[in-house]
PADOLO-598625 format. One record per residue (C-alpha): x, y, z; residue in three letters. Coordinates in steps of 0.001 Angstrom, whole numbers, padded with zeros to 6 digits, always signed. Example, Ala and Ser with C-alpha at 12.3 -4.5 7.8 and 13.67 -1.06 7.14 Angstrom:
REM residues 2
+012300-004500+007800Ala/+013670-001060+007140Ser/
This chain:
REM residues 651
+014214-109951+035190Unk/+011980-111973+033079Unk/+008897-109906+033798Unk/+010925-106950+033251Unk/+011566-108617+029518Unk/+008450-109397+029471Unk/+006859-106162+029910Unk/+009521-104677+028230Unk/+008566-107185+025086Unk/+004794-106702+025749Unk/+005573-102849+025549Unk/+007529-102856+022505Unk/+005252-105504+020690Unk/+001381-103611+021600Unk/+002133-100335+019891Unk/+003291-102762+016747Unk/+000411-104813+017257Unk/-001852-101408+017756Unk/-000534-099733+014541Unk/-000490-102919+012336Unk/-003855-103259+012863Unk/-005127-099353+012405Unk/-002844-099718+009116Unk/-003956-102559+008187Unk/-007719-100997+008830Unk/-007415-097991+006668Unk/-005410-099273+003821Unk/-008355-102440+003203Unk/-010618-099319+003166Unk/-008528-097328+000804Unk/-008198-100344-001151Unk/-011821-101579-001142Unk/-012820-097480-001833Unk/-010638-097702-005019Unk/-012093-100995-006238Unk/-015415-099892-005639Unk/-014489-096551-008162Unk/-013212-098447-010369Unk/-016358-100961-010600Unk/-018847-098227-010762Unk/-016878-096557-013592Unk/-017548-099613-015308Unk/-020707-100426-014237Unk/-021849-097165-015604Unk/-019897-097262-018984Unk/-021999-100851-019703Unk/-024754-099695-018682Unk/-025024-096743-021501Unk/-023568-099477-023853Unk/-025607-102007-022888Unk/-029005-099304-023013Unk/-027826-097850-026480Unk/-027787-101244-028360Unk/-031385-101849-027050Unk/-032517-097882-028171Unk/-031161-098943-031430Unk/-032878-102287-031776Unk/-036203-100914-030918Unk/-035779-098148-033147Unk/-034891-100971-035983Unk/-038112-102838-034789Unk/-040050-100024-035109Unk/-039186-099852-038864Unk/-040631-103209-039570Unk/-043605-102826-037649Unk/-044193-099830-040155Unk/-043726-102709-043219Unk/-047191-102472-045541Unk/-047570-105973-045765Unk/-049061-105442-041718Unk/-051788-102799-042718Unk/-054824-104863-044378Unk/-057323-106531-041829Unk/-055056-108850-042004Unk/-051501-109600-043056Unk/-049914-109971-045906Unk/-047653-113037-044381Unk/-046010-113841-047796Unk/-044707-110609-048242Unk/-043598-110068-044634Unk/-041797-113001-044656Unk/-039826-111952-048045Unk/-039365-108500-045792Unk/-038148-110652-043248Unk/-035693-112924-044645Unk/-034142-109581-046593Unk/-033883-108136-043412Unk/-031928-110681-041425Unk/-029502-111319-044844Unk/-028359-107772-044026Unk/-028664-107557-040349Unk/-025903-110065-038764Unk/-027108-108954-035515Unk/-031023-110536-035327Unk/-031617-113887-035112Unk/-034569-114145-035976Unk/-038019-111949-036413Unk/-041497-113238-034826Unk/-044969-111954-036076Unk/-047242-112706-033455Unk/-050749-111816-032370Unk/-051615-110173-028949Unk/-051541-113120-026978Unk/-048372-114417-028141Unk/-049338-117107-030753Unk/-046699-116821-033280Unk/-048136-116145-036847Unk/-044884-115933-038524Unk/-041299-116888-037679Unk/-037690-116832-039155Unk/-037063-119759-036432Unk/-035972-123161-037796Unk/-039400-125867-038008Unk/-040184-127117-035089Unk/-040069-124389-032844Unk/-043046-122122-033562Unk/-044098-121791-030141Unk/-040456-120519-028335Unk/-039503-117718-030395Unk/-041320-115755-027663Unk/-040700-117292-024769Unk/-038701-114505-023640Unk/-041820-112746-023240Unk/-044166-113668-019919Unk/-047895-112297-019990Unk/-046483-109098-018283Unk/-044764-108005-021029Unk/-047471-108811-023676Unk/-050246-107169-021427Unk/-048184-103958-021680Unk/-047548-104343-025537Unk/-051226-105320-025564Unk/-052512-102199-022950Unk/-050002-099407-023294Unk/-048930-099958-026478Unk/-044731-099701-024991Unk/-041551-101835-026484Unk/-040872-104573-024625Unk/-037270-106397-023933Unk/-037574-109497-022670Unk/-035748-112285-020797Unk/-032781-114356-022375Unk/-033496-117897-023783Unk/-032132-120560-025868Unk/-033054-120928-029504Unk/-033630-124319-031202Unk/-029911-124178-032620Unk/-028229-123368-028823Unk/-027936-119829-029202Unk/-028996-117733-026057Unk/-031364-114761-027347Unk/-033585-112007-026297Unk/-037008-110616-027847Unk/-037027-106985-028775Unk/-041279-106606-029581Unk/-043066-103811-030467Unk/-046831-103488-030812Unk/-048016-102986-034061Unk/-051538-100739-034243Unk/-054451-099518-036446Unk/-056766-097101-035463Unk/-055274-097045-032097Unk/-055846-100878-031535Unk/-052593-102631-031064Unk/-053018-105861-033372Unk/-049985-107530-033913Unk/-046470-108229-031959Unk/-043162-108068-034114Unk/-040041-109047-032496Unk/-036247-109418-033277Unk/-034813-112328-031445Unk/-030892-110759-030724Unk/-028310-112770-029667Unk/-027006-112609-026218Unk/-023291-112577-027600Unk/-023732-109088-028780Unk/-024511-108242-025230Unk/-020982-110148-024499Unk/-018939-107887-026858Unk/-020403-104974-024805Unk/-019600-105880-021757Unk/-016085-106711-022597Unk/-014923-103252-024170Unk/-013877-101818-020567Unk/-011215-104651-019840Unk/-012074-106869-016489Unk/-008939-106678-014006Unk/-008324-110806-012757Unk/-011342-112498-011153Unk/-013521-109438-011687Unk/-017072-110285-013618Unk/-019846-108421-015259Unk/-023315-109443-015554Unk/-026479-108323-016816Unk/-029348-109296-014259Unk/-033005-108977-015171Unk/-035936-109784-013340Unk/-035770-113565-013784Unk/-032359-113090-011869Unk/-028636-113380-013344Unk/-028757-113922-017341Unk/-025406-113403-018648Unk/-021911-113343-017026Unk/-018377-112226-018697Unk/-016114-114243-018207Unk/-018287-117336-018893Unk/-015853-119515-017030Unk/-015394-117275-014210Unk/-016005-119311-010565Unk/-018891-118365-008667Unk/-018243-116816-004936Unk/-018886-119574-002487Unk/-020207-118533+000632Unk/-016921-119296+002424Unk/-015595-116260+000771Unk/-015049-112936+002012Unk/-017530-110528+000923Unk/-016800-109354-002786Unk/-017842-105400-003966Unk/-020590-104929-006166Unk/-021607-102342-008367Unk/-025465-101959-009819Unk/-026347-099847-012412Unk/-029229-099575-014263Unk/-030364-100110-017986Unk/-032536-097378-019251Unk/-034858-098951-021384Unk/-035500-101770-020124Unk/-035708-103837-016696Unk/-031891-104794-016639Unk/-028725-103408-014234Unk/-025502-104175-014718Unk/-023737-105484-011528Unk/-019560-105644-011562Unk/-018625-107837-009144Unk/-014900-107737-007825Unk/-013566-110771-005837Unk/-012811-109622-001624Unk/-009213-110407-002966Unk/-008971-107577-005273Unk/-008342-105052-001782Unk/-007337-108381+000731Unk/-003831-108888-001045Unk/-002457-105295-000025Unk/-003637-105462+003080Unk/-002310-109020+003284Unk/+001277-107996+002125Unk/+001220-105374+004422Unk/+000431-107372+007784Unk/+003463-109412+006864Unk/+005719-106756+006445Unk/+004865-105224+009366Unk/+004710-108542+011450Unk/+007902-109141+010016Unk/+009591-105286+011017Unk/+008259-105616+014443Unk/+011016-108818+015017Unk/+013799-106350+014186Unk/+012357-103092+015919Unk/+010255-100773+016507Unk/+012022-098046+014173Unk/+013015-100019+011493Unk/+008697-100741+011168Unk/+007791-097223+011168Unk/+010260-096398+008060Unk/+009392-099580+006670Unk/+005613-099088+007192Unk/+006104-095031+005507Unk/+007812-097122+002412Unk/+005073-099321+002146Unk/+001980-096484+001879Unk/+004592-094825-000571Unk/+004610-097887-002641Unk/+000613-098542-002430Unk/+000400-095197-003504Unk/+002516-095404-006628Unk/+000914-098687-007271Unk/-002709-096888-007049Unk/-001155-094189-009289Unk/+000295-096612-012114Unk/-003380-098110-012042Unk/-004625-094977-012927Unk/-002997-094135-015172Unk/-002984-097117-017374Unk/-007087-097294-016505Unk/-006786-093971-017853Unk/-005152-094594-021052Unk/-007350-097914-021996Unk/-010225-095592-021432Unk/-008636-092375-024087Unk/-007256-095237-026475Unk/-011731-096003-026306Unk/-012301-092647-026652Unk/-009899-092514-029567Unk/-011904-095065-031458Unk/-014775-092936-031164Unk/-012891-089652-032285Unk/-013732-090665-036511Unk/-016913-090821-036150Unk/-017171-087473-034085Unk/-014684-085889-036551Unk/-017216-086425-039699Unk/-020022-084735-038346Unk/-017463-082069-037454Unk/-016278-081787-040424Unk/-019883-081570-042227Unk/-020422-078607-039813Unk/-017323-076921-040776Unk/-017347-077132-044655Unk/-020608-074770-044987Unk/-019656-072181-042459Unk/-015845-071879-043987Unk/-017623-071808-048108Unk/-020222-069029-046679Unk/-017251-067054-045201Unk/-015332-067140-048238Unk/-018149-066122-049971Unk/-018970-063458-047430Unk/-015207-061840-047896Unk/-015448-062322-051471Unk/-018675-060004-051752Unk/-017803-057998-048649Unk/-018256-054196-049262Unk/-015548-052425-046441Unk/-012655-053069-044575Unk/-014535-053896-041243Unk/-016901-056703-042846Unk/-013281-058248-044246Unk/-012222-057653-041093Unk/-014635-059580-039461Unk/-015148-062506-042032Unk/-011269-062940-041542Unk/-011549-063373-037626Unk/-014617-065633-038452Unk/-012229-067289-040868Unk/-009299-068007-038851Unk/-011962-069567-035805Unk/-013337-071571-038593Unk/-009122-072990-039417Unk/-008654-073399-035948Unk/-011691-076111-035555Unk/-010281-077675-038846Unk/-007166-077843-037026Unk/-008169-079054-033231Unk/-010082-082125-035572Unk/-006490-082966-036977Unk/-004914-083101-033818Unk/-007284-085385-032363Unk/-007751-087886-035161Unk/-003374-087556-034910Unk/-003592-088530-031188Unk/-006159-091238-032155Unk/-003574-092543-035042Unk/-006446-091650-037320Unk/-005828-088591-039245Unk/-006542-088891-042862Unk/-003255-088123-044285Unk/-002301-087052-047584Unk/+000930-087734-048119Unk/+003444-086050-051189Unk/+007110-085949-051781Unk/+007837-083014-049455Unk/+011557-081538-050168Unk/+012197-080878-046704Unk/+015411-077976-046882Unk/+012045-075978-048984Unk/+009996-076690-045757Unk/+012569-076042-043040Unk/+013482-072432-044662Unk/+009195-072075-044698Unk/+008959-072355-041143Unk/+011802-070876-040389Unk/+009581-067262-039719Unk/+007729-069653-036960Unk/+010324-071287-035498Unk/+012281-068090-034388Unk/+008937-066468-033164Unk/+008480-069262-030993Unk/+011739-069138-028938Unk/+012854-066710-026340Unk/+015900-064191-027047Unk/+017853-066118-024839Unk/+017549-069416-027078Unk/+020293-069372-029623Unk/+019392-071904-032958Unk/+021393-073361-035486Unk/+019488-075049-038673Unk/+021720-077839-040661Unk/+020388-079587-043771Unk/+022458-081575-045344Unk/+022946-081785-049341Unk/+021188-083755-052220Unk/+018385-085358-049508Unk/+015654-087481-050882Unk/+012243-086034-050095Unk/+010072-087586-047806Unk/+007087-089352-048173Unk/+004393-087262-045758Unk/+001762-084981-045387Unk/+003306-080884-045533Unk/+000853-079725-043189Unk/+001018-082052-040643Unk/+004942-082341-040460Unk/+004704-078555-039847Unk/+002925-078977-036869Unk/+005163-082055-035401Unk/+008291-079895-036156Unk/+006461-076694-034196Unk/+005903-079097-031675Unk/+009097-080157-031318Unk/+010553-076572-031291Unk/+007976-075451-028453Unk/+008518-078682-026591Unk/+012798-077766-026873Unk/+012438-074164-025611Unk/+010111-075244-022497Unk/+012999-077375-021572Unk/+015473-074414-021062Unk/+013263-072072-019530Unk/+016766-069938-018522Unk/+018717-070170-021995Unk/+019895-072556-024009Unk/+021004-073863-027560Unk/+018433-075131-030038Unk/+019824-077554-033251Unk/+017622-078098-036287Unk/+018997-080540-038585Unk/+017903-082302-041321Unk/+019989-085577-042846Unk/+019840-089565-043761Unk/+018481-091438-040857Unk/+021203-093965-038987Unk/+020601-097753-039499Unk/+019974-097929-035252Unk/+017136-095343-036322Unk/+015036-097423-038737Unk/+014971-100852-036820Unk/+011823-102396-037427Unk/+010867-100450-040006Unk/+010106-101857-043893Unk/+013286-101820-045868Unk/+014043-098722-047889Unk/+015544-095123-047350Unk/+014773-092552-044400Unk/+015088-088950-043743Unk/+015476-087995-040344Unk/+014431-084598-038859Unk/+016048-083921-035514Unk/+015106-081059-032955Unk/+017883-081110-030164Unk/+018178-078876-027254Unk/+020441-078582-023773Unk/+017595-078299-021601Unk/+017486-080351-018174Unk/+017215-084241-020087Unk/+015305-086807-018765Unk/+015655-090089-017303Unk/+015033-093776-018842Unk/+011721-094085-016934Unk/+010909-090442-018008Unk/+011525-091460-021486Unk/+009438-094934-021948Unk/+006172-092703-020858Unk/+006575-089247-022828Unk/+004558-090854-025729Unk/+001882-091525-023238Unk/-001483-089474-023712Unk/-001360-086775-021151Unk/+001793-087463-019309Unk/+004083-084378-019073Unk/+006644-083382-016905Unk/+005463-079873-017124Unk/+003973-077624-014521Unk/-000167-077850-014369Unk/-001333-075460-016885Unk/+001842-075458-018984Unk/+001195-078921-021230Unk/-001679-081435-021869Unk/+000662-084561-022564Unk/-000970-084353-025742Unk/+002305-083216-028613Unk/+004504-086145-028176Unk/+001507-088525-028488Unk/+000653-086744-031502Unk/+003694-086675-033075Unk/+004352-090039-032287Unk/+000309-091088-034352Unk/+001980-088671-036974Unk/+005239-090707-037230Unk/+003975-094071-036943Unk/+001232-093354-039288Unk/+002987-092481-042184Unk/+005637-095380-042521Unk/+008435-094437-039708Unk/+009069-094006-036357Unk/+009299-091520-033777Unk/+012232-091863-031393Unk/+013642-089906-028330Unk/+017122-090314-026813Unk/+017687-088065-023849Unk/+020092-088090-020358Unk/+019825-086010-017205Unk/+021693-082768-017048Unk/+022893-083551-020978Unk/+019598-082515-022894Unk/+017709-084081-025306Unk/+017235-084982-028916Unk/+014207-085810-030802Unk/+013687-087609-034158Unk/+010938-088298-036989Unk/+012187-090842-039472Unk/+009993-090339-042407Unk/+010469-092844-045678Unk/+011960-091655-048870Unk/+009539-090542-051438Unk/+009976-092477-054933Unk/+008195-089710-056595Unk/+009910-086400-057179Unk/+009361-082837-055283Unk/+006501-080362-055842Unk/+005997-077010-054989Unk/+003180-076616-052127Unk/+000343-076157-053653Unk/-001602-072116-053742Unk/-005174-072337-053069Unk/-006151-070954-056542Unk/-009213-070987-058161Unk/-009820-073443-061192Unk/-009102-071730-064199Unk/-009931-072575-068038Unk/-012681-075030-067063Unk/-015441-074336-069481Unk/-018811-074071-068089Unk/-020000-077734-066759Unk/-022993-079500-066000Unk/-022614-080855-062661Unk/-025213-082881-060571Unk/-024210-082335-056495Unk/-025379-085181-054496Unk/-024867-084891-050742Unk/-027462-085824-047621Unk/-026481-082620-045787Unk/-028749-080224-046991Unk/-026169-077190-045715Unk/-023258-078955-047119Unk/-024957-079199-050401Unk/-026627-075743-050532Unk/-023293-074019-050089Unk/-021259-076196-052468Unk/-024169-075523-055207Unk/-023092-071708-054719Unk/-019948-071833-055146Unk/-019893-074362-058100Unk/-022899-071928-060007Unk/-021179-069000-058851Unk/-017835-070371-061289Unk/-020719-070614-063885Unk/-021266-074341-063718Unk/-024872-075384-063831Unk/-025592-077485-060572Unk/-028700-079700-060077Unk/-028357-081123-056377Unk/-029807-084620-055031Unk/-030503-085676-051354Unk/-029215-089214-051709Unk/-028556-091851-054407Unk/-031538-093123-055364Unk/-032651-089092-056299Unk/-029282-089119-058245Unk/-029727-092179-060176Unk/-033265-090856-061126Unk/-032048-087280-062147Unk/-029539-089128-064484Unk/-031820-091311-066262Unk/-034463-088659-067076Unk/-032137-085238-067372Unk/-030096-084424-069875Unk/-026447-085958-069994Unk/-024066-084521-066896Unk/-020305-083592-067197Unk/-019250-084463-062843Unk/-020895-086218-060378Unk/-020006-084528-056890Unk/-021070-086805-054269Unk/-020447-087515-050542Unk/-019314-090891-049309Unk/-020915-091568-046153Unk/-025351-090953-046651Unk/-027931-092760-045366Unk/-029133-095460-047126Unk/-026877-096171-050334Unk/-023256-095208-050091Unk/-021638-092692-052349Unk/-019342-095838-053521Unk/-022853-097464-054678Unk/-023583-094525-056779Unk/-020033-094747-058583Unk/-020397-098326-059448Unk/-023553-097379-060681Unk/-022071-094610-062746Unk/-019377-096610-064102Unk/-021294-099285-065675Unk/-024038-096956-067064Unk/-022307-093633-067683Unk/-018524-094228-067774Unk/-017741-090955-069222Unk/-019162-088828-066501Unk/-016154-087532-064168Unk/-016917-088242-060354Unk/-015391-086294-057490Unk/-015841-088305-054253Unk/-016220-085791-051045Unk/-015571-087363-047466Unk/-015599-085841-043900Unk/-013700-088974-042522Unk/-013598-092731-043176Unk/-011291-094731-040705Unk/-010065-097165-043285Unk/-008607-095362-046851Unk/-009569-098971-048503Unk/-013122-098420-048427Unk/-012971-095725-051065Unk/-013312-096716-054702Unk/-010155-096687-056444Unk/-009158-094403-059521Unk/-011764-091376-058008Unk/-010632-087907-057313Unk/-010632-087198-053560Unk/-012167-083856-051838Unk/-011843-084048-047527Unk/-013661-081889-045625Unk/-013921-079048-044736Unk/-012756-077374-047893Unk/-012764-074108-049240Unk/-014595-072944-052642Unk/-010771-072704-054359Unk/-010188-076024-053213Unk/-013613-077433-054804Unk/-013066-075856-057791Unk/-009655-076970-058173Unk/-010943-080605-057286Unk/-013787-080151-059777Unk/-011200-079564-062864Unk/-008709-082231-061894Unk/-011877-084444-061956Unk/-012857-083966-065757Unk/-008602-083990-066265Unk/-009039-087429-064997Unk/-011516-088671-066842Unk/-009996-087075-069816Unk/-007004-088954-069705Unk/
């Protein structure tokens, strides 16, 4: 009997032992695959970080070695040294800048007294034999500066004739580096490191624990630095991929005291959970990783929008001078490809809560009727709508064009949810005190799409703000409207909220503030009329941007004199006879359009000044009390800008 229990224990027990362990096998290499995808995505996002910042400091470099205090037989150390200190009162990022002959011996320093010899000590007789020989940048190793502060050299040879002669170098601080590596958020115990050939040199976290060799064996990801002799190596603790596996052993040793059965179903919940766990991972690596890319969007969205403002003036010229139907024709599809672009810019600076609004008092009954035409295009015959507005609202505080496209959205995003048929509400009335919580105190409109579509559920509802979560079909949705709507909401003073039940449908709501200024008509893209002829002097960096504003501005019969950048501008007004507007860009090279209007309002404060932009992330940083033009624009638009300009200077 008891060998009968025992084999019948022995029998039950092996399979459980048999499958615990080929689970417990393939989930730590499931596990330990994902960690090691995760870490190389990393590894490789630090390492272009990491290899940009040094491009760009060499490139910097470069530009001092071409100072003229280094090209007499020998240098001009006074003046470098006045080059030098300039140079690191504007550049928060060096800490210092060397002069140094080819073997090293310092010449000139920004270092503190007393440590003449170690600015360079970064540099071993490698690295200056290659400055010396091949005439290549060199980064060098990290050490500690005289005040504590870890650094690196950055040298570049400096030549005459083809003779290298000199060494400059920028000393940059190591906690630079730092900031890099900590853009791509470290999971718990993970650490990322920059090694170089004398071996580890930096570490983020600084107070993580190093590995003992006791420890299982962590995952670690290399990746090089181009540019210079450097990988970056993620290192993720064996605990990172042990835990699951750990938590599974005991649940399984744990099922096999009850039974066989009840371990299978448990072991079948168990890879469902790791999987959802692996999936919610995802998903939020995903969205620190868009709300990155979404910082980047501005700066993308400028040169966009510098690319867009010549081709749509040239096409307006174009159908302005076109001689038939099919070169109107044409221009117009050109036209509407050109809109399109403007458009697909908008919608990712909205997703990126970055959109450069430009909000009015928008009497929202006027716009509902406007898009009325849209609206009942969008929706299937099978859709009946109802549109309520109620009486006497306040208008809201927002930008026309862009509530358009968040009510559209709303409308599309209501008829996909009753793909059979269905009832559609549009109304328009005072938002509810439960709708404004948190919000500033004050008055709100609320604009409300609901439909009798299928409803979601609570957990449904926290994520459909979420970039790129839809419950759509693949194909049918990028995840993309709500989020955008959402930017849209947030960004211009109120809220976005979504109330919804299964089976029951679902309503959504943009709160918008009350306007304290009255209604306008939209504005007509009309041509400036009853300006007089002006003398106008264009300043703009983009020599296609400037070209094709210059036509459209002499075609009106102003007389245009263009400049590449503000110190041309400043020169053209001090030596050419007096100017009526200033047109200038923002962002240039060098000095900043806001430089130029400082400049112009202590010197010639009754010139007008139209400021142009592409995109600026932060409003603030424009002057105050300057007309506005965003890119892209259309001739109309510039000319319009052009006469509210002297208007405003008039006044």
């Amino acid at each position: 009997m008891r060998r009968s229990l025992a084999l019948l224990v022995l029998a039950g027990v092996i399979p459980i032992v048999a499958l615990g362990g080929t689970f417990g096998a393939l989930t730590l290499r499931s596990e330990r695959e994902a960690v090691a995808a995760r870490g190389r995505t990393d590894a490789n996002l630090a390492a272009a970080l990491v290899s940009q910042t040094l491009r760009s400091n060499v490139a910097a470099v470069e530009m001092v070695a071409q100072s003229p205090a280094l090209d007499g037989a020998a240098p001009d150390v006074a003046r470098f040294a006045t080059l030098a200190r300039r140079i690191l009162a504007n550049q928060q990022d060096w800490h210092a800048i060397v002069l140094a002959d080819v073997e090293g011996r310092v010449v000139f320093g920004t270092a503190p007294v007393g440590t003449a010899a170690a600015p360079l000590a970064g540099l071993d007789a490698a690295a200056l034999r290659r400055l010396r020989d091949r005439a290549e940048p060199q980064i060098g190793t990290f050490s500690v500066a005289s005040d504590g502060a870890r650094v690196f050299p950055v040298a570049v040879p400096v030549g005459r004739a083809g003779q290298v002669r000199y060494v400059i170098a920028a000393l940059v601080p190591a906690a630079r580096l730092e900031r890099l590596l900590r853009v791509e958020p470290l999971a718990p115990g993970w650490t990322a490191s920059i090694i170089t050939p004398a071996g580890p040199a930096l570490m983020v976290p600084r107070d993580a624990a190093p590995l003992v060799h006791t420890d299982p064996r962590p995952v670690e990801l290399w990746m090089p630095v181009s540019g210079a002799r450097w990988s970056i190596r993620i290192t993720a603790p064996a605990q990172a991929f042990f835990a699951p596996v750990r938590q599974a052993v005991l649940l399984l040793l744990a099922a096999a005291a009850l039974c066989v059965l009840l371990l299978a179903l448990l072991g079948r919940l168990l890879v469902g959970e790791l999987r959802q766990l692996r999936r919610r991972d995802a998903s939020e690596l995903q969205r620190q990783r868009m709300e990155t890319l979404g910082r980047l969007t501005g700066g993308v969205a400028h040169d966009f929008n510098n690319l867009l403002t010549p081709i749509m003036i040239s096409l307006e010229q174009l159908r302005r001078h076109a001689a038939d139907a099919a070169s109107t024709r044409h221009v117009d599809v050109a036209m509407a490809g050109a809109e399109r672009a403007r458009l697909l810019v908008s919608r990712l600076l909205a997703f990126s809560r970055q959109q450069q609004l430009s909000p009015e008092p928008v009497e929202l009954a006027a716009l509902v009727d406007g898009l009325m035409d849209l609206v009942e295009k969008s929706l299937t015959p099978a859709i009946t709508m109802t549109v309520a507005v109620a009486p006497e609202l306040c208008p809201a505080e927002a930008d026309r064009g862009q509530l358009e496209l968040a009510i559209l959205n709303l409308v599309i995003n209501a008829r996909d949810a009753m793909p059979d048929s269905g009832a559609l509400r549009l109304s328009v009335a005072r938002a509810e005190p439960r709708h404004t919580a948190g919000l500033a105190a004050g008055h709100y409109v609320a604009i409300t799409v609901s439909d009798t579509g299928s409803g979601m559920d609570a957990a449904t509802i926290a994520r459909a703000i979420d970039p790129f979560f839809t419950t759509k079909p693949i194909g049918k949705g990028t995840g993309l409207g709500l989020s955008m709507v959402d930017g849209f909401a947030s960004q211009s003073g109120g809220a976005f909220v979504l109330e919804s039940e299964p089976g029951r449908g679902t309503s959504a709501r943009i709160v918008l503030p009350c306007s304290a200024r009255p209604a306008v008509a939209a504005p007509l893209a009309a041509a400036a009329a009853g300006t007089s002829a002006l003398t106008i002097l264009l300043v703009d960096d983009d020599l296609r941007v400037r070209r094709a504003t210059a036509e459209v501005l002499a075609e009106a019969g102003h007389a245009v004199t263009e400049a590449a950048d503000v110190d041309e501008a400043l020169a053209l007004l001090a030596t050419r006879e007096p100017v009526d507007v200033v047109v200038t860009d923002f962002i240039m090279p060098g000095r900043s359009g806001a430089e130029l209007i400082e400049q112009l309002r202590a010197a010639w404060p009754h010139v007008a000044v139209l400021m142009v932009t592409g995109h600026v992330e932060d409003d603030g940083a424009l002057p105050d009390g300057v007309e506005l033009l965003r890119k892209p624009y259309r001739g109309a638009t510039l000319l319009a800008a052009v006469e509210q300009a002297v208007r405003q200077r008039g006044r």
